[in-house]
Residue, then its C-alpha position, 0 to 999 in steps of 0.5 A: x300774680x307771680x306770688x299767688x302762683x308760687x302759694x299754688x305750687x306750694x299747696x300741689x306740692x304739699x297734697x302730692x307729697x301727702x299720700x293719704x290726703x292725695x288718696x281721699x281726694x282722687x281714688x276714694x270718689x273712685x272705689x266708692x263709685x264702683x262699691x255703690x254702683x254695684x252694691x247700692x241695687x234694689x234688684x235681685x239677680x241671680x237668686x239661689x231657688x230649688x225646684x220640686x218638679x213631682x209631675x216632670x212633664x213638658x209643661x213643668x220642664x218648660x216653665x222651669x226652663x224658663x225661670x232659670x232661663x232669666x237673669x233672677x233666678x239659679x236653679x242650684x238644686x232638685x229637690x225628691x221630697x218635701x223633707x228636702x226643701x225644709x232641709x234646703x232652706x235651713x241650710x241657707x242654700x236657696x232663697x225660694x222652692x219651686x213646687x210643681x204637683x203631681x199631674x201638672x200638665x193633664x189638671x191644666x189640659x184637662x180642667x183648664x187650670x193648675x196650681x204651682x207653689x212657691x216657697x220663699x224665705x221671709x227672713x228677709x222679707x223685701x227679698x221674699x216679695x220680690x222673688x215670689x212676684x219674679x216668679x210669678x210674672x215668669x208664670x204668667x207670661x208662660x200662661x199667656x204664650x198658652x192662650x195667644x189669642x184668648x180663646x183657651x181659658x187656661x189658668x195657672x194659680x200661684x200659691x204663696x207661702x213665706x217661711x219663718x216670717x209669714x207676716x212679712x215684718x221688716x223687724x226680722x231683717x232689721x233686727x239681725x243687722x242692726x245688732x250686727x252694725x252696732x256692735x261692730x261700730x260701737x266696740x271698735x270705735x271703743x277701743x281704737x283709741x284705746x292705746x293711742x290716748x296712752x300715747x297722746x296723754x304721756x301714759x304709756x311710758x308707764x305701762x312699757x315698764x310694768x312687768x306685763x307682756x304686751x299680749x296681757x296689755x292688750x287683753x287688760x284693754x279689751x276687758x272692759x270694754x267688753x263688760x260694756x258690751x255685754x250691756x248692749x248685747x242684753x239691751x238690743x235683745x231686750x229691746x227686741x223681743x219686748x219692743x219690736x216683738x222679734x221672739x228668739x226662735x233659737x237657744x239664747x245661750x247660743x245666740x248670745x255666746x255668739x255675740x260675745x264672740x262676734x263682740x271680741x272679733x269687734x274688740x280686736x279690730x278696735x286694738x288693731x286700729x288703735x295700734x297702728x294710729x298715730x293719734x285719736x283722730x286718725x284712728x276714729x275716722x279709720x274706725x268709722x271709713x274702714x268699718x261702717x260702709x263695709x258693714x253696711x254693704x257687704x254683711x247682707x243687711x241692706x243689699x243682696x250679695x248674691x247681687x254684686x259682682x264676684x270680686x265684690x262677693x270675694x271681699x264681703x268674706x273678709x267682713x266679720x259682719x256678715x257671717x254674725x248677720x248669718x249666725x243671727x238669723x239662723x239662730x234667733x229668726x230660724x230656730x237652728x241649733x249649732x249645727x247650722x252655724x258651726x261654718x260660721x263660728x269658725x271663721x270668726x274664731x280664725x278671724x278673732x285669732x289673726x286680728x289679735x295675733x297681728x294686734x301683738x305683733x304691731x305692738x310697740x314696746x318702745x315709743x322711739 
């Protein structure tokens, strides 16, 4: 017995001075509890929407009151015009319009019935669905406070309207985050074992001695890799337009220029992994832990970020994915121009830039 305590101590004493090991086995369970308790939801709470109230009367100011009175729906904007809310919805600031007609309240009193619509962005269709039928239940249960015992036939009809996919295909949400996810999976796992099968093999001490700089040994690494993604980049476009007939609404050039670039901010991740790992193994699992959950979380593919919590929305910004999942959609499902994406395009420029600047710095000329 006293033997068998000793082995135990001796395997406490080897997980506690381990850190990572001490890591995965007690605080890992733990942030992926909270990630997915909040992440992981089908709701869609606090959804940006905008309101084009032409009536403004007391039965357009009540409902509208009552749809931001509920915890699915921020009203961030009033919208004057029809031109506004096409503008609106280009920019990406709402997820759905609100449109109330002229004479809302005297059509309802007077004919006894009244039309509202409702205009979603079907580039995500599940969203668009589910925020067209929110609203509708909200509607309804206005209506029904109009008529408590039954005996006035009011009615309010809600038309339906998605833009940009009014065929509701799953394809058009699909496709963006996909590319997204594979891409970055795919050229960071590429290239994170990049320096540290130098190391492993014996190989480096030869490239330390060439004349090349360590910022030309990195680009040198990344080059090729990135003629193979330019493979994949052909292939998923091609594969989509002509298998899941998801057309490119947008410029091809941009769209793929913007991938090329989302591909390089990929690669760079890749070399910053590869750089600080100490074997293969190390740097694959870092690749996949580090990379594929929070892609899959936090780029807007799967799960709403609107819906999570502010710190969790403050992370999802460190993520390149989700702002090429933007750039995607804008681009190829919306038929936007540059323009609409410039925002985007320099945040991954900055975060191309930060990635292979700290990839340099890490760098070690000596393997001592």
């Amino acid at each position: 017995m006293k033997q068998f305590l000793i082995f135990v101590k001796k395997e406490w004493l080897h997980i506690w001075r381990d850190r990572r090991t001490l890591f995965i086995l007690v605080f890992m369970p733990i942030i992926q509890i909270i990630l997915y308790g909040f992440a992981l939801t089908n709701e869609v709470k606090n959804a940006k929407i905008a309101v084009f109230d032409q009536s403004r009367d007391e039965a357009t100011r009540a409902i509208s009151t009552k749809i931001a009175a509920s915890q699915y729906f921020n009203i961030v904007k009033n919208l004057y015009s029809y031109q506004d809310i096409e503008a609106t919805f280009r920019k990406g600031q709402i997820r759905m319009a609100v449109v109330f007609p002229q004479g809302f309240r005297y059509d309802l009193l007077h004919s006894n019935h009244a039309q509202i619509q409702l205009i979603a962005d079907a580039t995500d269709p599940n969203t668009a669905n589910t925020l067209t039928n929110y609203a509708s239940a909200i509607i309804n249960d206005y209506q029904q406070t109009l008529r408590p015992t039954g005996s006035l036939p009011y009615t309010i009809n809600t038309q339906v309207r998605m833009l940009y996919n009014p065929e509701l295909k799953g394809a058009y949400n699909f496709v963006p985050g996909v590319m997204a996810l594979v891409l970055m999976l795919v050229c960071a796992m590429m290239t994170s074992i990049a320096i540290v099968k130098e190391k492993e093999m014996g190989t480096m001490e030869v490239i330390l001695v060439s004349p090349l700089k360590p910022f030309r040994i990195i680009i040198a690494k990344t080059i090729p890799y990135l003629l193979v993604s330019m493979v994949n980049i052909a292939s998923i476009l091609l594969l989509s337009v002509y298998a899941l007939r998801v057309p490119i609404a947008g410029n091809l050039g941009l769209l793929i220029a913007e991938s090329v670039l989302f591909t390089i901010t990929s690669l760079s991740v890749g070399i910053l992994i590869s750089n600080t790992a100490k074997t293969q193994q190390m740097a694959m699992f870092t690749s996949m832990m580090s990379l594929f959950l929070p892609t899959l979380l936090f780029s807007g593919f799967m799960f709403p970020i609107e819906n999570m919590p502010v710190p969790l929305q403050v992370i999802s910004n460190a993520v390149p994915a989700k702002w090429y999942f933007i750039i995607v959609k804008d681009v190829m499902i919306k038929g936007l121009g540059f323009t609409a994406v410039w925002r985007e395009t320099l945040i991954l420029i900055a975060m191309t830039a930060a990635l292979l600047g700290f990839s340099i710095y890490k760098f070690k000329i000596r393997l001592a």
